[in-house]
N, C-alpha and C positions, 0 to 999 in steps of 0.2 A: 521345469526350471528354465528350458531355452525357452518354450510358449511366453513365460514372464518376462524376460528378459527383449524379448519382443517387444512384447507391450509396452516397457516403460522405454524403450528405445521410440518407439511409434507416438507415443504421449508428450515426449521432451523433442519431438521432431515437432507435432503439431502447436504446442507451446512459442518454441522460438519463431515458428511464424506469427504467430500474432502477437507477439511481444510480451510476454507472461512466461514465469518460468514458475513450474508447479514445484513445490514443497516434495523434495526425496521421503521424506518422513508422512507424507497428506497431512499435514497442513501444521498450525502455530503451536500456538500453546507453547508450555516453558522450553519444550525441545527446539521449537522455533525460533524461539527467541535467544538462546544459548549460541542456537545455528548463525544467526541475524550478526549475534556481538564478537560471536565470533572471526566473522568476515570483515569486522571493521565496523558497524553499522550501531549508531544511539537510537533506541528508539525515543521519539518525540512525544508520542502520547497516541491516547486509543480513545474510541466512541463506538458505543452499540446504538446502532438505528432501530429505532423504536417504533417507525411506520412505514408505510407504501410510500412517501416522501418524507425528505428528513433535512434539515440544516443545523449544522454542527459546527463548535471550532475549537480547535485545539491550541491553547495557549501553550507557547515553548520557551522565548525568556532568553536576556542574555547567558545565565547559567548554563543553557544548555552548549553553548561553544557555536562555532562558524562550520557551515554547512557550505558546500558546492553540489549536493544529492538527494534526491530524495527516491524513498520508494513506498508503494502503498502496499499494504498482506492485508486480505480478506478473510475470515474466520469463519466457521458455524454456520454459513448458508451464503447462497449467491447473493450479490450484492451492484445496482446501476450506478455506476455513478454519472452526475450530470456536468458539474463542474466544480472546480477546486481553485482558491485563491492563495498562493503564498505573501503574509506580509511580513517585510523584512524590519530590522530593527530600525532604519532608517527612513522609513512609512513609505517606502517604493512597494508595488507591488509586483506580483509575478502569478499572472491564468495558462497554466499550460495546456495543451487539448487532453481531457481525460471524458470524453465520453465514451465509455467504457462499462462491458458486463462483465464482471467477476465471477468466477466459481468458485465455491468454498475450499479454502486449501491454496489460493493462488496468490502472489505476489505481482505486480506490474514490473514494466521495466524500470530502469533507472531514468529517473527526470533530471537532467540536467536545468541547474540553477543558471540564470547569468549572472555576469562578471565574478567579480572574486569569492571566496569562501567567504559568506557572512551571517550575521546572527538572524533568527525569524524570530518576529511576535508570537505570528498564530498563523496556522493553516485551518482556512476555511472552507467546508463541502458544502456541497445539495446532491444529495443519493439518495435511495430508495430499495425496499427488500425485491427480489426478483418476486412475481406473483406463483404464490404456492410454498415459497420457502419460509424456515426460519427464522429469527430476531440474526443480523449479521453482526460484526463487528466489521471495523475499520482500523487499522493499526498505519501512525506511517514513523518510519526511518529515516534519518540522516545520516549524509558521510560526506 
């Protein structure tokens, strides 16, 4: 019991240095996502990467309400990301640095939007499966 306790002390040490905070549960799925809306958090929408390289976009919509947050959770296998574009309902755009390797089960930190809380079109990737892994998925949230 204390050997575990250890561990997931040692794992959520390692995490918040690189800015990823691992899933209490390993990883999504509806418990994660319960977790996610729980905390305040819409999800936006999701994309499974289908190759070694992938570009995707996720259409979000006035309906989905004004966002100042984002955050990405990786599912089912490691996942690179190269870069992400958010555009807002007002055709500004917003590239944060997200060159980034995911392990399955993780979430990134929170991305801060600029200026005010507002509506997004679409968030768009270029990622790829880590080599040796799974088909991943890609989830991201607002708040």
């Amino acid at each position: 019991m204390r050997a575990s306790l250890v561990l997931v002390s040692l794992v959520l040490a390692i995490s918040s240095m690189t800015g990823c905070v691992v899933y209490a549960n390993g990883g999504g799925g509806e418990t994660g996502d319960r977790a996610m809306r729980a905390e305040g958090w819409t999800k936006l929408g999701e994309r499974w990467v289908q190759g070694n390289t992938d570009r995707d976009v996720i259409e979000v919509g006035k309906s989905e309400g004004k966002f100042r947050k984002l955050i990405l959770v990786v599912e089912h296998s490691a996942l690179e990301m190269f870069n992400m574009d958010v555009e807002f309902l007002d055709g500004t755009h917003f590239s944060p640095e997200t060159r980034f390797k995911f392990e399955e089960g993780v979430k990134s930190r929170e991305i801060d939007l600029p200026g005010d809380a507002r509506g997004i079109r679409r968030v768009s990737f270029k990622y790829g499966n880590v080599p040796g892994g799974g088909k991943s998925q890609i989830e991201v949230w607002g708040r």
